[in-house]
KETORDREN-855076 format. One record per atom (N, C-alpha, C): x, y, z. Coordinates in steps of 0.05 Angstrom, whole numbers, plus 5000, padded with zeros to 4 digits. Layout:
XYZ/...
END
This chain:
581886865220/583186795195/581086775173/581286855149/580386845125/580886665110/579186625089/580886495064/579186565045/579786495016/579186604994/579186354979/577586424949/577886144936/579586064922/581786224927/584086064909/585386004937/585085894958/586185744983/587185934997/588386134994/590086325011/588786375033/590186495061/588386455085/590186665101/588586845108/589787155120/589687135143/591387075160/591687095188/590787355203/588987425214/588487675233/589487705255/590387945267/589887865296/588087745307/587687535327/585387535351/585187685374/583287585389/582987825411/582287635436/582787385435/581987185461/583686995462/584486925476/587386785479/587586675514/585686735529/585586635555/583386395560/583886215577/583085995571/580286105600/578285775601/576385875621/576685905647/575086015653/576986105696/575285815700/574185675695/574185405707/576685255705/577485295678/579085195672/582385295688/582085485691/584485655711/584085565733/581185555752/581585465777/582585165777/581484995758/581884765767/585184635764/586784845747/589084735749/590684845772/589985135779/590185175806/590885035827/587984935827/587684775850/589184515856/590084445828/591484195826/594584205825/595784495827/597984495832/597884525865/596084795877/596784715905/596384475919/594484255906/594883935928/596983835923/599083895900/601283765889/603983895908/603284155915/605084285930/604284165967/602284125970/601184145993/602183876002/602483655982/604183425984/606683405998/608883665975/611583745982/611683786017/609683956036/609783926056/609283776079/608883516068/608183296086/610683206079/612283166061/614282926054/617183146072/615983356068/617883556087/617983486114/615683426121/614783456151/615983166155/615882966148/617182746154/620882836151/622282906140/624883016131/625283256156/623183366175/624683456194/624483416222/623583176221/623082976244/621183076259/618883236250/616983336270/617183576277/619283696275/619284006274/617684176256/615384316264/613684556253/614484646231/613584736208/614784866191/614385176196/615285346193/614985686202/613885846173/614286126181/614686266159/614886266136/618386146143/619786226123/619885926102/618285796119/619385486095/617285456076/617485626060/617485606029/618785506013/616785335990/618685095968/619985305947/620485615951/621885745933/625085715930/625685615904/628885565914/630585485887/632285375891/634485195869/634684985868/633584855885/633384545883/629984495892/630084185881/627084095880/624984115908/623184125906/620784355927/621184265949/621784005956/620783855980/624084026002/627183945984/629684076001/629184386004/627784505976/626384865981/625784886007/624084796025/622784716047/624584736063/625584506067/627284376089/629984626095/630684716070/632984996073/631485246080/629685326070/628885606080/628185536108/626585266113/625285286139/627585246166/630585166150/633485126166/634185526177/632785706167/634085986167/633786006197/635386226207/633086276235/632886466238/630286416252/627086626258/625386616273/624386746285/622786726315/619986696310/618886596289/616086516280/614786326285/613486286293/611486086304/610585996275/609485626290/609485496254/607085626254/606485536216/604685626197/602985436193/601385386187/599185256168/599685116148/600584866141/602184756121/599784826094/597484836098/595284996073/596285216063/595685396088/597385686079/599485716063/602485616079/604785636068/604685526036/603285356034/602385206001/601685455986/599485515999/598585785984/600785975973/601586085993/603386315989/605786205973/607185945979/608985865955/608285805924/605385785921/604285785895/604386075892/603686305907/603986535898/606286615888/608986625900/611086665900/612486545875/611686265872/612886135856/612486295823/609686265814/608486455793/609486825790/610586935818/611087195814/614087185806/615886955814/618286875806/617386925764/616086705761/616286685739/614686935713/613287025722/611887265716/614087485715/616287515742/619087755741/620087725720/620887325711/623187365702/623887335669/620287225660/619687205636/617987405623/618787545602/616487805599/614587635581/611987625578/609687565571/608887305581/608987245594/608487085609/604787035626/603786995612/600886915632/601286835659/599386945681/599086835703/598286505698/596286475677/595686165676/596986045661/598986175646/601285985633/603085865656/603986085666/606086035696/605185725711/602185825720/601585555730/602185295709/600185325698/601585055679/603884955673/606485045676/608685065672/610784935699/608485105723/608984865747/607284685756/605684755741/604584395741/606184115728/606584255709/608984005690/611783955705/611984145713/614784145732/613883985755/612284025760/611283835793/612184115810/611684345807/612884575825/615684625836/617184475818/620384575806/620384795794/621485025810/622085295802/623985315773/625885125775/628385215755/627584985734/626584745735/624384555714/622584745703/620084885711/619185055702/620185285688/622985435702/623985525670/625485435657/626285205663/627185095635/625585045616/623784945613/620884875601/619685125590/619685345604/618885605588/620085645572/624185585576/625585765554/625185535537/625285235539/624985075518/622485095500/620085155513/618085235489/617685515482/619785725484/619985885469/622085865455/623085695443/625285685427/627885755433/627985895458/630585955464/632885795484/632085605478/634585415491/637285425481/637585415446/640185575439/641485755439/640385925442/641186315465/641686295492/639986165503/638986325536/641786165548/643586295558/644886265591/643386405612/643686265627/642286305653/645186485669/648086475653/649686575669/650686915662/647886985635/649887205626/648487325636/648987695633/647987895653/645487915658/643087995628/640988005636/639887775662/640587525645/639487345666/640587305690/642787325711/643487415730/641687575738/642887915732/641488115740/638388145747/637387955733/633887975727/633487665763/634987535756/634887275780/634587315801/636187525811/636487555840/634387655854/633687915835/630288085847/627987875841/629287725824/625687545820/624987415842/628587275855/627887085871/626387215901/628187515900/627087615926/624187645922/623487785902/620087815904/618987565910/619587265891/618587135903/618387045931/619587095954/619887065981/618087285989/618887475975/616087655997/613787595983/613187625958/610387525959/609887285969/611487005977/610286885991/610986846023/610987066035/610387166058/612887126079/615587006066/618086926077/619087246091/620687196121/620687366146/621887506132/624387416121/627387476114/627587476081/626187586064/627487516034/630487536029/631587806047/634787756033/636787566041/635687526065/637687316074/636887066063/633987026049/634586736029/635186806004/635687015995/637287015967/640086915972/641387135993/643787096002/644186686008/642386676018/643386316026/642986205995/641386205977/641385985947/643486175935/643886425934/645686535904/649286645928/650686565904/653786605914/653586955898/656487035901/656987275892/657687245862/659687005860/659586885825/658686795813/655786715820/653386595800/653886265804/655986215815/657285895811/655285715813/653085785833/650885615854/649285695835/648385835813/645985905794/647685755780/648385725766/649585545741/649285285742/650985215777/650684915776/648084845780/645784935794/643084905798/641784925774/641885105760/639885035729/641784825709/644984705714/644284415697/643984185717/643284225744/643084065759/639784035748/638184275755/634784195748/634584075722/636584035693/635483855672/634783535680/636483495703/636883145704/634283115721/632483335725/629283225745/627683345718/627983325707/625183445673/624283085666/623283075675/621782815660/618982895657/618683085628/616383135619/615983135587/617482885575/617482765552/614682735539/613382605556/610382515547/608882755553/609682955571/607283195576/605583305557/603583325558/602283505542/603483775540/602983875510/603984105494/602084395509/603084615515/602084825531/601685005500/599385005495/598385215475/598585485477/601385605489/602885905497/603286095466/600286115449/601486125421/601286465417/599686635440/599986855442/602286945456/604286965478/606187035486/608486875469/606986605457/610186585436/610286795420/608086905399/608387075381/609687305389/608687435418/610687635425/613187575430/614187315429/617487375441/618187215414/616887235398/618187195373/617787455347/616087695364/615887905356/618488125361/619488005392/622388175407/624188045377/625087755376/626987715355/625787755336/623587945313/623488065287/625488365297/624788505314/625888725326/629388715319/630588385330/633388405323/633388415296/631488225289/632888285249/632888525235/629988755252/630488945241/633789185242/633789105273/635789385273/638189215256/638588925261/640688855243/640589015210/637589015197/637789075173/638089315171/636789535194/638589755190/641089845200/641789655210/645589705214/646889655187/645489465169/645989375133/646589715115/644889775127/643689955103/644990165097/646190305078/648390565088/645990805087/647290925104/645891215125/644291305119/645991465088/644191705073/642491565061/642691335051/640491235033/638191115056/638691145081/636791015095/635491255112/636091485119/635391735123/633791855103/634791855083/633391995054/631791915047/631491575034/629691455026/628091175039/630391075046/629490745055/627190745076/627290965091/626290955128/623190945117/623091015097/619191105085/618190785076/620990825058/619490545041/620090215065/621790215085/622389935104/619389975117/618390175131/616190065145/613890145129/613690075102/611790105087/611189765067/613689665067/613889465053/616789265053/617989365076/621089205078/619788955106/618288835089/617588605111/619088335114/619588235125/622388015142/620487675129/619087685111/618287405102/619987485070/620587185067/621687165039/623486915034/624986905003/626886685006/629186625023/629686855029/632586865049/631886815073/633886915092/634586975115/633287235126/631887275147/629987465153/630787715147/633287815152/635388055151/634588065121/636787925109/636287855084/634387985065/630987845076/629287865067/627488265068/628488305090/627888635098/629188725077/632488815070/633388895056/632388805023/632588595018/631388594985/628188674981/627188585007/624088774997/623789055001/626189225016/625889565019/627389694983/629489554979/630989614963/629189534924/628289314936/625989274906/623589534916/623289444934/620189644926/620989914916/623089994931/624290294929/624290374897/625790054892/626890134855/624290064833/622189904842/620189864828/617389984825/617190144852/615790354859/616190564864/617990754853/619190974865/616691214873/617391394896/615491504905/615591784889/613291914876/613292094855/614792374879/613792374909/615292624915/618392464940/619392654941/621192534965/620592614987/621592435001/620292325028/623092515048/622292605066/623692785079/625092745095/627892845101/630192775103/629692735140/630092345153/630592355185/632592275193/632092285225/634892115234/633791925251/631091845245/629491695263/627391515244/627291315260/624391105243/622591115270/620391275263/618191305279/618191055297/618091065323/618790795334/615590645350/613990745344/611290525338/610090475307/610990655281/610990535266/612690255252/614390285265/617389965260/615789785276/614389785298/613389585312/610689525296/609689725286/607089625265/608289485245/609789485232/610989355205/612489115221/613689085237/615288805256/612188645263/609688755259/607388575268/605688525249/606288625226/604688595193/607188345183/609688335191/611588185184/610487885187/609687935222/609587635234/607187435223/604387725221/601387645204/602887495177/604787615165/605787515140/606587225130/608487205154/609886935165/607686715163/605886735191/603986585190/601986525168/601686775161/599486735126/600286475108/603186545101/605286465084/604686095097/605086065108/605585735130/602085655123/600585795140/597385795136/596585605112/596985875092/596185855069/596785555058/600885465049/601785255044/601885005061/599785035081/599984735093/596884805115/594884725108/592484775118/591684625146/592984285155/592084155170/594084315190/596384425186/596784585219/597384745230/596184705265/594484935268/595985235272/595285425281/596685685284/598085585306/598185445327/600285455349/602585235334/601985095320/604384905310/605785095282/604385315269/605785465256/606785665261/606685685287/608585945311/610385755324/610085545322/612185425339/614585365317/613585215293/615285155271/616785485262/616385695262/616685935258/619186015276/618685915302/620785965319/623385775322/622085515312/625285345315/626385435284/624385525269/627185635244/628085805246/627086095262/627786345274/627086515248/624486445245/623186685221/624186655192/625686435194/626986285167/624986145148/623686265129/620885985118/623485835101/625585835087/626685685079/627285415092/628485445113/628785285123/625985045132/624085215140/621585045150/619484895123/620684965093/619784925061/621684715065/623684655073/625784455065/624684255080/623184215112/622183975119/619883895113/618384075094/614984005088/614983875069/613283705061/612883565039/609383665023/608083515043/605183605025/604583865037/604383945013/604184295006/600884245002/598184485011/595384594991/595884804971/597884914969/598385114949/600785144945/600385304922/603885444915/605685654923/608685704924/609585864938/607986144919/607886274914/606786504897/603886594912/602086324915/599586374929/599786394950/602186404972/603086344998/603086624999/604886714983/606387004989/604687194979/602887164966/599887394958/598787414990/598087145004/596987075026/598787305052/600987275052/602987375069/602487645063/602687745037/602787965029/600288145044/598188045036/595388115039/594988115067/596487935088/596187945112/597988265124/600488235116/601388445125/600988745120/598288775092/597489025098/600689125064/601388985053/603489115037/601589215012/602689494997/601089664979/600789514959/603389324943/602389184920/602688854931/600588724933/600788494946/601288234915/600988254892/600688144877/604088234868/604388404868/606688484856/609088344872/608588414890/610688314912/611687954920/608587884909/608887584913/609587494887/609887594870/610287494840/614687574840/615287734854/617787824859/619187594878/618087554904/619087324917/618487074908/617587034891/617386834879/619286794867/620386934849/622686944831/624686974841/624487204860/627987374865/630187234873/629886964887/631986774896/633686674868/632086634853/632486524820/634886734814/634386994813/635687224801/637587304821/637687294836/639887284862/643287084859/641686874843/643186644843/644986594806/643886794801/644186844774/647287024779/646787214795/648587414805/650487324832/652687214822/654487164855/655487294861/654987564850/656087904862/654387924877/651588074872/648887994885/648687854914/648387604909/648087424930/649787444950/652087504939/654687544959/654587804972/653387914972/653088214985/650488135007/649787975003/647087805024/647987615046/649787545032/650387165052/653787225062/655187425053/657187425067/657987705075/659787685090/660087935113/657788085119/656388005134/654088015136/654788315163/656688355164/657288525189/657688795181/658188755145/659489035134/656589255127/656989465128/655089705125/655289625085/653689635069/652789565038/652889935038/654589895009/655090214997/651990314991/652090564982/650790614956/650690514938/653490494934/654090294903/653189984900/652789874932/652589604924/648389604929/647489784938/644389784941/643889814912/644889984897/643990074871/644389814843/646989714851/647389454847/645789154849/645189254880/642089084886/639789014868/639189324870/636689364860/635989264835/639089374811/638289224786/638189004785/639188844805/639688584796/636588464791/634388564817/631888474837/630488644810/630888834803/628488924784/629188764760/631188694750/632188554725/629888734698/627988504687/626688574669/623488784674/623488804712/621589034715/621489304704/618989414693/619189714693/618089824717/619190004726/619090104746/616390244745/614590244764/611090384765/610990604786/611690854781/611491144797/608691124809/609391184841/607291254854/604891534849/602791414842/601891754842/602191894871/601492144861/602092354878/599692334908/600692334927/598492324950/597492644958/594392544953/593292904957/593592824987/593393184992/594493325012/592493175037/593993125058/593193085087/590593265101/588093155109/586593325124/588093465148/586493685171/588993775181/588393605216/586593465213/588193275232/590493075232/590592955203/592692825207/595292995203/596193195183/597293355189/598393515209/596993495233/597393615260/598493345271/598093095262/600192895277/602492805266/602792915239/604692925226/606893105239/605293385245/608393545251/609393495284/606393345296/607393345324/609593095324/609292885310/610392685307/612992775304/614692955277/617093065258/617893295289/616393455304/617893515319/619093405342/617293205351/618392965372/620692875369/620692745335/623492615326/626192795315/625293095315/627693295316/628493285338/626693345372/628193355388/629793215392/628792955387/630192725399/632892655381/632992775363/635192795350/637892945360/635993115365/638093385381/639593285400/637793155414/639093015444/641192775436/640492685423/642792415413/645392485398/644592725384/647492865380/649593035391/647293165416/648893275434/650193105455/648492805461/649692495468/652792525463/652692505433/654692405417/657292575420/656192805431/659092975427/659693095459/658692905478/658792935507/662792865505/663492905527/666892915527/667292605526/665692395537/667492205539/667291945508/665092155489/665192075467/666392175437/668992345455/670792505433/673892455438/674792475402/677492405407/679492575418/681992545414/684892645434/683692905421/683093005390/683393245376/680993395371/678193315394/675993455402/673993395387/674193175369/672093145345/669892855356/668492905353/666992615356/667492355346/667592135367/668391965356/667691865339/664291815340/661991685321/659891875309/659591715286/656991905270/656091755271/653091865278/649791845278/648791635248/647691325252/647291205226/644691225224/642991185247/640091215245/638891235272/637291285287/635591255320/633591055313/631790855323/631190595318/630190485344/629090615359/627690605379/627490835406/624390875418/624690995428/621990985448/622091085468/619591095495/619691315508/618391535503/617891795515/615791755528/614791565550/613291555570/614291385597/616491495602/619191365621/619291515648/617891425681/618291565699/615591715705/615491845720/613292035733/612592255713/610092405705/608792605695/609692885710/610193025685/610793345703/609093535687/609193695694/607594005676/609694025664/609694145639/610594145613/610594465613/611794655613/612795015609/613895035587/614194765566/615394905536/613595045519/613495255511/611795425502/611795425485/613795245464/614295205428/612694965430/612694805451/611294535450/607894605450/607394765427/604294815423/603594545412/604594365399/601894125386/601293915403/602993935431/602093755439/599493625452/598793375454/595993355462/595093365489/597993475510/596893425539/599393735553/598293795574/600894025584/602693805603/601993635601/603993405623/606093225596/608693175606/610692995598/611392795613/611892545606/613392455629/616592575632/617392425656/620392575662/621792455641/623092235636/624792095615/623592025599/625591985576/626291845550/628491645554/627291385543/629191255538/628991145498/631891155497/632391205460/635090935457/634490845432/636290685419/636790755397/639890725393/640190905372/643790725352/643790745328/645890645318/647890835309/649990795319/652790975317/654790935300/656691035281/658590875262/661590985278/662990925284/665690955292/666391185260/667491315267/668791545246/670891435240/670691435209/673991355199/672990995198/671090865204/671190575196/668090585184/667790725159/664990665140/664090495141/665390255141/664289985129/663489825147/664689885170/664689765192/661889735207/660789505216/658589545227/657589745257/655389975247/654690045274/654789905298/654590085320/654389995343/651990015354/650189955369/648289995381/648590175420/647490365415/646390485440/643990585451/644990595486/642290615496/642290915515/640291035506/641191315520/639091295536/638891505560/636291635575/636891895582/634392085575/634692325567/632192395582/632492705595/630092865612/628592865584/625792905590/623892925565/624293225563/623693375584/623393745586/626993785588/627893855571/630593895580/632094155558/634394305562/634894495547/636094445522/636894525505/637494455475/641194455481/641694075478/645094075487/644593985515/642993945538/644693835554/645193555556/646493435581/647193205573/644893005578/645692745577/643792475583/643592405609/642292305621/642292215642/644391945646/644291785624/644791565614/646391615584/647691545581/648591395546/651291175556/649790965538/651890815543/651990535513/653390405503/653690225482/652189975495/651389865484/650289545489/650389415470/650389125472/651188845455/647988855434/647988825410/646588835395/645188575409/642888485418/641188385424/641588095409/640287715416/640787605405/638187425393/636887375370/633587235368/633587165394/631687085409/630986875423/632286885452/634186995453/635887005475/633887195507/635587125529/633887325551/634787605541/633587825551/633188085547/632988275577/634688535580/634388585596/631888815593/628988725622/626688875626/626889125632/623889255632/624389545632/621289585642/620389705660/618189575664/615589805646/617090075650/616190315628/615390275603/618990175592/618190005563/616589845553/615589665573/614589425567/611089525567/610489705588/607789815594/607389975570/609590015558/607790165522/607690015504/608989755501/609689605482/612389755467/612989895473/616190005472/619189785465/619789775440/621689425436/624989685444/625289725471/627989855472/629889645486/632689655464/634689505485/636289585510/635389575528/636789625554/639289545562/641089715576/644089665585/642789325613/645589205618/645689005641/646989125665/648689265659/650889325677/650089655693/647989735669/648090105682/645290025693/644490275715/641790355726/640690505704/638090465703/635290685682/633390685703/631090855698/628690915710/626990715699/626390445710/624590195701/625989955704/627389885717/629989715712/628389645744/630289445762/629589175778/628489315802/628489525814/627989585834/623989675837/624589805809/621789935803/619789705798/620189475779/619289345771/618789155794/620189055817/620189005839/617689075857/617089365862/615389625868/612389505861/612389495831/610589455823/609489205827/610288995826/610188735834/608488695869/609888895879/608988785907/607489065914/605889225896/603689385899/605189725906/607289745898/608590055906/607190325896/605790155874/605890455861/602290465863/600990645844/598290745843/597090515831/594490575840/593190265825/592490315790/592690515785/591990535753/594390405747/597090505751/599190415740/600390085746/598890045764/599089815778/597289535754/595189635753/593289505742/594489495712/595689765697/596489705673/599389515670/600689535692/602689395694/603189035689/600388965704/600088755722/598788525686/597788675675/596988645650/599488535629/601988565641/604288395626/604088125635/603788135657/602687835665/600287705652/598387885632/595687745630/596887885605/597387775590/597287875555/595087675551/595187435551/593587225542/590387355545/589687555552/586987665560/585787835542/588087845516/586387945489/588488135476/587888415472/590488585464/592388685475/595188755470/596788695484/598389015465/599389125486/600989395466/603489335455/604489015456/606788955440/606388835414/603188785409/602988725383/600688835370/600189065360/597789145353/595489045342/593089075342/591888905331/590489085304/590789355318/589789615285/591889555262/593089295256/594889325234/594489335214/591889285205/590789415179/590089835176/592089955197/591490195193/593190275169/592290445160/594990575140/596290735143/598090955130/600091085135/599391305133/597891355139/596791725135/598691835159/599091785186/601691805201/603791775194/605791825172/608191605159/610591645172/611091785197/613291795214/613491755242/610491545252/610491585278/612891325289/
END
């Protein structure tokens, strides 16, 4: 972090975020004597009978009955080592929680059952409570089901249990009934009121990086089509950043639509059907630098983990988190230069002198505002962006971009590799769209194409590559899949909000055939669980995944990887979702001061 002398204070990325391996072993160590306990108070509870195998504290109820039920299974095992079995249930326990939470530290995990006292379902309650998502998260809806069951089994084999399926089968019913009543049964054993606060301020930022992701596609489900194909897609991940007076959504749309009208770009920006989908994740991470700057800057005694935490119970709202502060070090104007400056935006002075005001001028207009704060579901015309705009420029003159000289021809050469990537992938989503079971009685498609909005072309196994048009690329190998998210409008309902879908597509495939996959999914919720991908997640890839359909990275694979299936390179990069806390992490960049000489990746 920086600061300057007029107070402002620029949040950077860091690059260390893991605590000391003394410090790792010793809490270690102090969870397994805490577990190693659970098996004595066991051993009295089964009147002298050996513990085996299989009696591991992995389970739905508290560690000590964990025990006493797995070790009830039967199995022809000679007892264990009540040391050992400790061991291996500390293993198990952490690979549980590592499945079922994405960013998750190996030494967060522990800590987490340390506070729990090595309560599996206390421990995630306590994760989803300090990541803010206790108002989202069911434990009963699909992702989290679906994601439950494999976690639990891995945890049994990694901790060395004979039988894993047959102890899923004994804790989980076929209707979830026995998961439901067990996670509100584990609130009434949380007595960790007084606990010390777990400084998780790097994997919060990423799962408060997944909910900027929902505000985005929400703002481009806002946006109507052509004006977001034509023009908007250049100027949102150039300067449509999610800090401001409003509501995060909110705030995307009035800063793409001002800059658009106050900066107009001297050439036009070329017509897509795609937002480069690692450049949206660069601007969703110049957003969050923003956020924090903004907080930083106006309140100096606290610290970055208490202004990522305050960030997340408002859900990226600074209004709301301005309404409980009182002593301010600076002014909102010097906040938002600070934000500005953090996120890397072209006019940082300009921009903070606009949110400063724009709520003022918003409020002036209850046409305006009302196109912000209500029906928040409807697609905004042409007519009502243009409408926007004057309201937000009011007494601005508008300042034309000069002309950008021409591209050296390396970046140029990633320019067109980039624009042909996002043609194909266009191709494929339209030929998606007009597959049979997405056309009406009278052969026409049901939905038009609003925008594509995410995407991972490194999905599945490497093949040799025989496309012979495919000259720019940088390797003769592809992977096999694509997986793509993409927003749809029902034909005949304009106004109506897109839908969100999730396709998977051969990467080498002929021009028109079908998907492997397409299917609709529930627009994602802040904070809420998410269904994993283990591909996606290994690029930093923000794709929303189906609950109900199979993909290539989904529970089985991710499973694989967990208990050593695959190659050790891939293994090793994998294993690294577990260790974000160990510095850079491909879900949040840390090059975000690059610029746009790429402007479509």
């Amino acid at each position: 972090m920086s600061s300057d002398s007029k107070g402002r204070r620029v949040v950077r990325p860091e690059t260390r975020y893991r605590p000391l391996r003394e410090e790792i072993d010793e809490e270690r160590a102090h969870l397994l004597s805490k577990i190693q306990s659970f098996y004595a108070q066991a051993r009295d509870r089964l009147a002298g009978v050996g513990v085996g195998a299989g009696g591991i504290c992995v389970g739905l109820l508290d560690p000590v009955s964990n025990i006493v039920i797995a070790n009830n299974l039967p199995d022809d095992d000679e007892p264990v080592e009540e040391e050992e079995l400790a061991r291996r249930s500390l293993e198990g326990l952490v690979a549980f929680l590592l499945y079922f939470f994405p960013y998750l530290a190996a030494w967060d995990a522990v800590r987490y059952l340390l506070l729990a006292d090595a309560d599996l379902l206390v421990a995630a309650r306590l994760v989803v409570s300090s990541r803010g998502m206790a108002p989202a998260f069911s434990i009963a809806s699909a992702a989290s089901t679906n994601a439950f069951r494999p976690a639990l089994r891995l945890a049994a084999h990694v901790a060395g249990h004979p039988h894993p399926e047959r102890l899923v089968r004994r804790w989980m019913s076929s209707d979830n009934l026995v998961l439901e009543q067990s996670w509100r049964l584990a609130a009434s054993r949380e007595q960790v009121s007084d606990a010390p606060c777990i400084n998780n301020t790097w994997s919060l930022m990423l799962v408060h990086l997944d909910a900027i992701r929902v505000f985005y596609l929400r703002a481009l489900a806002r946006l109507p089509p052509c004006e977001l194909r034509t023009r908007y897609h250049e100027v949102m991940v150039k300067a449509g950043h999610c800090y401001g007076p409003m509501d995060p959504v909110s705030n995307i749309i009035i800063n793409t639509v001002w800059y658009h009208a106050a900066f107009p770009s001297a050439a036009l920006p070329p017509v897509l059907d795609m937002i480069g989908p690692r450049i949206l994740t660069r601007v969703e991470s110049r957003s969050m630098y923003g956020l924090i700057s903004f907080l930083q800057t106006r309140h100096h005694h606290l610290s970055q983990h208490q202004i990522v935490q305050s960030i997340v119970a408002a859900s990226g709202d600074l209004s709301k988190i301005a309404a409980d502060s009182c002593d301010c070090d600076a002014g909102v104007q010097e906040a938002y230069e600070a934000a500005a400056m953090a996120a890397w935006h072209p006019e940082p002075e300009a921009q903070a002198a606009f949110l400063a005001t724009c709520k003022a001028k918003l409020q002036e207009s209850p046409a305006a505002m009302s196109l912000l704060l209500h029906n928040t579901d409807r697609v905004l015309s042409p007519e009502d962006v243009r409408f926007l705009a004057g309201v937000l420029l009011a007494d601005q003159m508008p300042s034309p971009q000069p002309v950008v000289k021409k591209s050296f021809w390396p970046v140029l050469r990633g320019k067109m590799r980039s624009m042909a990537e996002q043609n194909k992938t266009s191709a494929k989503v339209r030929a998606a769209l007009n597959q049979q079971c997405f056309l009406q009685d009278d052969g026409e498609p049901m939905y038009e194409l609003h925008v594509i909005c995410g995407a991972n072309y490194s999905v599945g196994v490497t093949e040799l590559c025989a496309d012979e048009d495919d000259f720019l690329s940088l390797t003769p190998c592809k992977f096999k899949y694509m997986h793509v998210n993409f927003l749809a409008t029902e034909k005949g309902a304009s106004s109506q909000s897109p839908l969100l879908f999730f396709a998977e597509f051969l990467n080498i495939s002929a021009e028109g055939e079908q998907p492997v996959l397409c299917c609709k999914v529930d627009m994602p919720l802040p904070y809420a669980e998410h269904v994993r991908c283990m591909y996606c997640e290994n690029r930093g890839a923000k794709v929303v995944h189906p609950a109900f359909e199979k993909f290539h990275g989904g529970d089985k694979e991710f499973e694989e990887v967990r208990l050593g299936g695959h190659d050790e390179d891939f293994m090793g990069n994998m294993m690294s979702m577990g260790r974000v806390g160990c510095g850079r992490s491909k879900n949040m960049p840390t090059n975000i001061n690059e610029r746009h000489e790429v402007k479509y990746r």
